[in-house]
N, CA, C and O atoms as CSV, one atom per row, in Angstrom:
chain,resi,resn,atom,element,x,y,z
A,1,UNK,N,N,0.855,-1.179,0.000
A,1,UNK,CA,C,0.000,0.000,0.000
A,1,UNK,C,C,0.897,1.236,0.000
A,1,UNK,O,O,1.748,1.410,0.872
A,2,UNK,N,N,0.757,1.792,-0.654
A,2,UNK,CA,C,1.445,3.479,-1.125
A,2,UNK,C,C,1.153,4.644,0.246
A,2,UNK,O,O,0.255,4.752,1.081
A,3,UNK,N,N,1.966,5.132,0.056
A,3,UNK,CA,C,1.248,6.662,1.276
A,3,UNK,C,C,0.957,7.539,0.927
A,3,UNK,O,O,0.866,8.430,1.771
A,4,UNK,N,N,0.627,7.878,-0.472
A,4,UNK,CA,C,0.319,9.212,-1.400
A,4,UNK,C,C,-0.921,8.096,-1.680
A,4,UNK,O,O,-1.046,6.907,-1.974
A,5,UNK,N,N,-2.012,9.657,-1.296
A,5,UNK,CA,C,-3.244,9.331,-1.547
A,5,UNK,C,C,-4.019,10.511,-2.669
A,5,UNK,O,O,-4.915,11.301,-2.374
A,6,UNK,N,N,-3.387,10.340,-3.944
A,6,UNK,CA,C,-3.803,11.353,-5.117
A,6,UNK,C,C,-4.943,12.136,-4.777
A,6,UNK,O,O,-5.030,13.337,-4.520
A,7,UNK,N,N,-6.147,10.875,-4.840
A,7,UNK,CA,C,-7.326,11.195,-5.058
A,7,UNK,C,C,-8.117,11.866,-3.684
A,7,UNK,O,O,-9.112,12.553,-3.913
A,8,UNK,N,N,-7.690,11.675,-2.292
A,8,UNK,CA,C,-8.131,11.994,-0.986
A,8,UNK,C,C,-7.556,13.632,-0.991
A,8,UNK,O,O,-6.397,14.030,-1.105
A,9,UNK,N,N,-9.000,14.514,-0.801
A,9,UNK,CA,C,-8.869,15.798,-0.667
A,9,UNK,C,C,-8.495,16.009,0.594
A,9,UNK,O,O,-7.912,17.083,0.739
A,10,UNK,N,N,-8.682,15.066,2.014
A,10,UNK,CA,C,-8.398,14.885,3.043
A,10,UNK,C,C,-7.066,14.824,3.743
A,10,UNK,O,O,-6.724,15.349,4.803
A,11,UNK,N,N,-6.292,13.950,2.783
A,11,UNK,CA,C,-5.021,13.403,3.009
A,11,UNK,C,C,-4.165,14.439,3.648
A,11,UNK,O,O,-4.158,15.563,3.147
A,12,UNK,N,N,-3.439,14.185,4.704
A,12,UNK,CA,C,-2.340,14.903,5.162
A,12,UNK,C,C,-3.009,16.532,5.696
A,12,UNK,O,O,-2.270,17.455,6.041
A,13,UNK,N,N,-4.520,16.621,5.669
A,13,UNK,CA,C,-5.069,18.045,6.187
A,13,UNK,C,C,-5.183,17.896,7.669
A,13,UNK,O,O,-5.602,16.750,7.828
A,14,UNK,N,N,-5.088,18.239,8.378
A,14,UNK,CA,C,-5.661,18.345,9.987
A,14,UNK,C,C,-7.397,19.155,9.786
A,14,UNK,O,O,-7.910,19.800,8.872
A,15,UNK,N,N,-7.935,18.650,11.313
A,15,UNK,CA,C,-9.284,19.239,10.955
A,15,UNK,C,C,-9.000,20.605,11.465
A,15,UNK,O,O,-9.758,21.365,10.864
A,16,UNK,N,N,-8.091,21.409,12.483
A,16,UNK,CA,C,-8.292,22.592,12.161
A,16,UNK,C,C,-7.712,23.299,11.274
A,16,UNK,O,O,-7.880,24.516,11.347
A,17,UNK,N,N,-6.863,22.746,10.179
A,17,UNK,CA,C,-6.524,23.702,8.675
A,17,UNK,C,C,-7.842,23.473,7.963
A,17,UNK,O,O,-8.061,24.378,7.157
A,18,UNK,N,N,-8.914,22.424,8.013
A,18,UNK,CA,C,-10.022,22.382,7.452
A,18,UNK,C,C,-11.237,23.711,7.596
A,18,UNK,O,O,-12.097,24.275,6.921
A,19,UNK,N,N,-10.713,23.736,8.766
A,19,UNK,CA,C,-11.886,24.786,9.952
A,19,UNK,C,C,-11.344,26.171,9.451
A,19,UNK,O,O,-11.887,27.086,8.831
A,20,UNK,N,N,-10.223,26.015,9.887
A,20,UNK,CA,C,-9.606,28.180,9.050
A,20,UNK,C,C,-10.111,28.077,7.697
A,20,UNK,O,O,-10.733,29.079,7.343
A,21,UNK,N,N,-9.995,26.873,6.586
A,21,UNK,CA,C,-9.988,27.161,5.847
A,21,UNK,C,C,-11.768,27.610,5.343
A,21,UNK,O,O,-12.195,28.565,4.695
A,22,UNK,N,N,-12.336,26.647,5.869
A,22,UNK,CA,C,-14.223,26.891,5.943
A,22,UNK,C,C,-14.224,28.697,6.582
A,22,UNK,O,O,-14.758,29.653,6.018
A,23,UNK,N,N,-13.430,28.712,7.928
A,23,UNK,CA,C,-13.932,30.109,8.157
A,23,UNK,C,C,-13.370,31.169,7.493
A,23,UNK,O,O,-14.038,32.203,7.514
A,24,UNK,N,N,-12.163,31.197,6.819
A,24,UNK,CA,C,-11.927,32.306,5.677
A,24,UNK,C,C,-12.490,32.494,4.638
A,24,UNK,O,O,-12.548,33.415,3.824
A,25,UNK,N,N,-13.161,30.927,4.804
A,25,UNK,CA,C,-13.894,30.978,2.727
A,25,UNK,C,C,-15.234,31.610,2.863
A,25,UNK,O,O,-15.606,32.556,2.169
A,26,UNK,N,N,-15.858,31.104,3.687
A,26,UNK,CA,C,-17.436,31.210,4.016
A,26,UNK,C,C,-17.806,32.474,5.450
A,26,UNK,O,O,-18.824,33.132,5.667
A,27,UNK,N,N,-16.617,32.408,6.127
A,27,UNK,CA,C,-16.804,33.767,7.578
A,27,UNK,C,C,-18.052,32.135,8.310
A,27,UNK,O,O,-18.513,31.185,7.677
A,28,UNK,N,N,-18.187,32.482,9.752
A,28,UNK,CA,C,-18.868,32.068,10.661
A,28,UNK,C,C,-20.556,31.988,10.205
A,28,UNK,O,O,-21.268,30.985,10.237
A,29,UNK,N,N,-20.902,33.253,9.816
A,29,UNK,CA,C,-22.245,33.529,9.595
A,29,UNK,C,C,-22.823,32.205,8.485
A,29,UNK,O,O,-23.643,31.332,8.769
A,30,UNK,N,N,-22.129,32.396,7.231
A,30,UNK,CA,C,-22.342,32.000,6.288
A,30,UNK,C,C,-21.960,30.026,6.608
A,30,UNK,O,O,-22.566,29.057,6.149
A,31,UNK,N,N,-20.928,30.058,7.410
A,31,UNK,CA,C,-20.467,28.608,7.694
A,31,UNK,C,C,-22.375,28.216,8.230
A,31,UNK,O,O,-23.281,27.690,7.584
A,32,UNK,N,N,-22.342,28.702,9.487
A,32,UNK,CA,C,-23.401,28.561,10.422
A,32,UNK,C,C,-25.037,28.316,9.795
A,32,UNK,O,O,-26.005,27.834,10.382
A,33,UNK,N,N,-24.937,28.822,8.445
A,33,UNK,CA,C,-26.162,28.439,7.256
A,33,UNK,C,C,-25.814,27.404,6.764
A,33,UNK,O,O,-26.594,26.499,7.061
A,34,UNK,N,N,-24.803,27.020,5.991
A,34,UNK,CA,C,-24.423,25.567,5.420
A,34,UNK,C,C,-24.680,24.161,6.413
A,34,UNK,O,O,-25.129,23.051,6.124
A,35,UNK,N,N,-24.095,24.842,7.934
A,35,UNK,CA,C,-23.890,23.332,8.550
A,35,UNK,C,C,-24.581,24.290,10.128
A,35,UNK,O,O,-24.037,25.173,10.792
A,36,UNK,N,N,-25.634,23.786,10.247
A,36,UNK,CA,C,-26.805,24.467,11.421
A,36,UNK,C,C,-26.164,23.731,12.666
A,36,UNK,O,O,-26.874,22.772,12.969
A,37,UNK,N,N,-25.063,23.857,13.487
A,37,UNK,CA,C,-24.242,23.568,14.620
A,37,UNK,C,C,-24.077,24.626,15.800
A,37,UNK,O,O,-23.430,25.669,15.701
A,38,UNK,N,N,-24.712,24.227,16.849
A,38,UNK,CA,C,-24.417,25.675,17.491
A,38,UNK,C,C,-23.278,26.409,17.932
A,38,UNK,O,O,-23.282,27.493,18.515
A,39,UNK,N,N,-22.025,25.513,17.500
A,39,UNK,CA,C,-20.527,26.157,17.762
A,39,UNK,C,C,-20.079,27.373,16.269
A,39,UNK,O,O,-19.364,28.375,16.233
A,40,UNK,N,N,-20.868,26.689,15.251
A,40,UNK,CA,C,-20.767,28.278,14.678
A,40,UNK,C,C,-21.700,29.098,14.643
A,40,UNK,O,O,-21.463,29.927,13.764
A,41,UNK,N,N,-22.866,29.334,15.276
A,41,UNK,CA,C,-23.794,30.367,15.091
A,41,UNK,C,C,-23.768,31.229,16.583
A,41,UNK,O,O,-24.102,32.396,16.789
A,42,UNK,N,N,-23.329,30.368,17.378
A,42,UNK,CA,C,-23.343,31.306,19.143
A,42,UNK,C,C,-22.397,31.278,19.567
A,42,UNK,O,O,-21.982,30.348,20.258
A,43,UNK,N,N,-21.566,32.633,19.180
A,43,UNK,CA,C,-19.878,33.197,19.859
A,43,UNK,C,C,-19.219,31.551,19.308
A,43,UNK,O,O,-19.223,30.454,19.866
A,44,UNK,N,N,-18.573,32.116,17.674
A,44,UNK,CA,C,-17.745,30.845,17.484
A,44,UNK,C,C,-16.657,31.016,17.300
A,44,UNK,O,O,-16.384,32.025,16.651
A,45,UNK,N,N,-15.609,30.203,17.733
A,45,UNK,CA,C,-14.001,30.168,18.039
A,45,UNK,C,C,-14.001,29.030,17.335
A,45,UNK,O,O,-15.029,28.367,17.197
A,46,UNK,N,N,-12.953,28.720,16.866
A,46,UNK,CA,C,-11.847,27.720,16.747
A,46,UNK,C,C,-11.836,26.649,17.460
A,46,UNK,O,O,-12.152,25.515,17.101
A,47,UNK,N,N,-11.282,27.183,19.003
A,47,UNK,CA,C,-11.532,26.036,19.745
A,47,UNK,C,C,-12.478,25.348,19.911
A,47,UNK,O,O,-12.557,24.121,19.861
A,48,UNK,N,N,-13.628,26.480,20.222
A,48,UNK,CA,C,-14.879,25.295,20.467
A,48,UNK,C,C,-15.411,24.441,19.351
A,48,UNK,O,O,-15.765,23.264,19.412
A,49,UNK,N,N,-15.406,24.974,18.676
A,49,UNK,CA,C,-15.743,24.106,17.295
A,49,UNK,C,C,-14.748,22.804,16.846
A,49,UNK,O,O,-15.121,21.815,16.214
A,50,UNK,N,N,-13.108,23.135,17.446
A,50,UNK,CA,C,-12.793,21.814,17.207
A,50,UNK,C,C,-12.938,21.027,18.092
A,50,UNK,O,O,-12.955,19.820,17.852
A,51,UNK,N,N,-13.123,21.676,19.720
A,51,UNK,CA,C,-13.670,20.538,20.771
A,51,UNK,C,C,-14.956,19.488,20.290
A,51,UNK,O,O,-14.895,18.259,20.311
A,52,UNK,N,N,-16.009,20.230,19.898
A,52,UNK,CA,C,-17.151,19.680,19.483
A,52,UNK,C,C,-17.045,18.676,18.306
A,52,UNK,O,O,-17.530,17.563,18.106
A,53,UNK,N,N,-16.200,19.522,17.580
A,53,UNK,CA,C,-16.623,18.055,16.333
A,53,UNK,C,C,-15.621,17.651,16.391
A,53,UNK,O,O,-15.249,17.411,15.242
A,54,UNK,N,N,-14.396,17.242,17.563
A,54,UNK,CA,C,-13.769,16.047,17.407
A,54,UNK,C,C,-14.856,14.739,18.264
A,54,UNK,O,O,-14.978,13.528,18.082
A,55,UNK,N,N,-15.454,15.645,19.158
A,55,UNK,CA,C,-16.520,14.789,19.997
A,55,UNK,C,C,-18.036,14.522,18.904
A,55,UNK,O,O,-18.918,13.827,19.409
A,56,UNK,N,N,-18.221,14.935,17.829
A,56,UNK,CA,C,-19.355,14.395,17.269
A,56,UNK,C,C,-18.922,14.053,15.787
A,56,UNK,O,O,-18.530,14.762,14.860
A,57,UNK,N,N,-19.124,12.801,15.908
A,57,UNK,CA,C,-18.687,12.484,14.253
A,57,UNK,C,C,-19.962,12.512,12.959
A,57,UNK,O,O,-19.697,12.046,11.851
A,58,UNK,N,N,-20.988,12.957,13.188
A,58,UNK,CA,C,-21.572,13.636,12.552
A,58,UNK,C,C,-21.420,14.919,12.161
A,58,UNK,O,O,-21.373,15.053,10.938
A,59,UNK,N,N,-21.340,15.767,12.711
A,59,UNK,CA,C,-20.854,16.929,12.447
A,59,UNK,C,C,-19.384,16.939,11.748
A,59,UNK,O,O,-19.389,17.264,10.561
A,60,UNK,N,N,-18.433,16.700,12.190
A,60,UNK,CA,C,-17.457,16.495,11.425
A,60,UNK,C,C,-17.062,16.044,9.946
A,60,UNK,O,O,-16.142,16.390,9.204
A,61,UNK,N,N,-18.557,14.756,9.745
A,61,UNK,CA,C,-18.253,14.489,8.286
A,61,UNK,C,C,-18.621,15.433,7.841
A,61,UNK,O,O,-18.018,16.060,6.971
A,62,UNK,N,N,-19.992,15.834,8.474
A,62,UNK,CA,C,-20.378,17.366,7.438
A,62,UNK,C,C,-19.449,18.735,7.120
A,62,UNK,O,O,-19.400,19.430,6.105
A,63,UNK,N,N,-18.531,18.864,8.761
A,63,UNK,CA,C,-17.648,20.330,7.567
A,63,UNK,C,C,-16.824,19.184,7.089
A,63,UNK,O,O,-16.240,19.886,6.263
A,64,UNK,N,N,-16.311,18.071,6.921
A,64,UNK,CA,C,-15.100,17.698,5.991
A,64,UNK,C,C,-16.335,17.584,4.574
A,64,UNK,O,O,-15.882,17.961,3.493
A,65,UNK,N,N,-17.096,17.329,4.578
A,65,UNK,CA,C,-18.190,17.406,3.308
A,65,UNK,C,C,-17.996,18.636,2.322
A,65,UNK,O,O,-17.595,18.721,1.162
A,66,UNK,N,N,-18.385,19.429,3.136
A,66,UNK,CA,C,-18.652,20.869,2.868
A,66,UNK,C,C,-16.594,21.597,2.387
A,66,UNK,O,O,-16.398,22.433,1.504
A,67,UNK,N,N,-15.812,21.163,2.980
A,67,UNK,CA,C,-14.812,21.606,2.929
A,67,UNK,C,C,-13.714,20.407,1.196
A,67,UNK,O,O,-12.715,20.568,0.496
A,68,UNK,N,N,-14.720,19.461,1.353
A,68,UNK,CA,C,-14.350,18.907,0.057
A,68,UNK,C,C,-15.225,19.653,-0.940
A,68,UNK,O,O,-14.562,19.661,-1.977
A,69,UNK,N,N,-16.070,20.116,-1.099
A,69,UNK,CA,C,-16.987,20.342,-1.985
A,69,UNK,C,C,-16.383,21.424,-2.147
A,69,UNK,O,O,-16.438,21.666,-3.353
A,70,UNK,N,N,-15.713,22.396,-1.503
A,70,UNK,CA,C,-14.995,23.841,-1.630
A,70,UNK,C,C,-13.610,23.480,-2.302
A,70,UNK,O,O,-13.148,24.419,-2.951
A,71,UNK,N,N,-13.158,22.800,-2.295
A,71,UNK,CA,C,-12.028,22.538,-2.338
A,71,UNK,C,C,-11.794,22.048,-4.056
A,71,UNK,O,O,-10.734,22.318,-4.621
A,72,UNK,N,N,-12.942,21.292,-4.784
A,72,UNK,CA,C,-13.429,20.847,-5.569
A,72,UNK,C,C,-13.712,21.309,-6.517
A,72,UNK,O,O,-13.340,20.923,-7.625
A,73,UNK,N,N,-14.760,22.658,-6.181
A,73,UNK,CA,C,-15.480,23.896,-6.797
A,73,UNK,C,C,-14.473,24.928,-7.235
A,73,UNK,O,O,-14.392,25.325,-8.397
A,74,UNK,N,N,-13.687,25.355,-6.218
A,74,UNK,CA,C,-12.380,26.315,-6.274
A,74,UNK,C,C,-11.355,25.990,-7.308
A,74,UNK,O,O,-10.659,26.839,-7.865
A,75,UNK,N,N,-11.294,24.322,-7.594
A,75,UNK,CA,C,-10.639,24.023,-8.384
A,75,UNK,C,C,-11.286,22.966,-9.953
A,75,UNK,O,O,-11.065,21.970,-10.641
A,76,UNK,N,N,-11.801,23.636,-9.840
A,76,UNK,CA,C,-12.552,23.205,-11.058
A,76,UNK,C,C,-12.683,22.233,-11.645
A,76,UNK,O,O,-12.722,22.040,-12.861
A,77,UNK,N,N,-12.823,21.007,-10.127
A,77,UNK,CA,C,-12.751,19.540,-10.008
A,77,UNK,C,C,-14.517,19.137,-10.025
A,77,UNK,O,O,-15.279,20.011,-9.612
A,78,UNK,N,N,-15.079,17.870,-10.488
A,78,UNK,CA,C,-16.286,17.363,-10.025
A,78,UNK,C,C,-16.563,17.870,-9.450
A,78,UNK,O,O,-15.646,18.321,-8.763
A,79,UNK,N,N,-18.066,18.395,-9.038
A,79,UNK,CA,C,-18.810,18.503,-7.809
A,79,UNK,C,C,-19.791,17.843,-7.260
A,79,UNK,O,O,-20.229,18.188,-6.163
């Protein structure tokens, strides 16, 4: 098995370079419409948001969802 994963938009990201990158692209407000979580709509940080969705793995697939689909779009990959 290889350790280069071409096709994984995931590969080698941490979830909080995922998280800056959702909150520079989209700001809090706009995150907080895409993915209805109350760590981005009431006083949202960083931290709390990565406390929470390392503790809920629902939420988590959804911003890694949302942060592939950006990632995708931006680059004028499938959507």
């Amino acid at each position: 098995m290889t350790a280069t994963q071409p096709n994984n938009p995931l590969h080698g990201i941490t979830l909080e370079q995922i998280l800056n990158a959702l909150q520079a692209h989209y700001g809090w407000e706009e995150l907080g419409r895409q993915i209805d979580i109350r760590c981005f709509t009431h006083d949202p940080s960083v931290a709390s948001s990565l406390k929470f969705l390392r503790r809920t793995p629902w939420a988590r697939e959804r911003v890694e969802s949302l942060y592939v689909y950006m990632v995708r779009r931006n680059n004028g990959g499938p959507v």
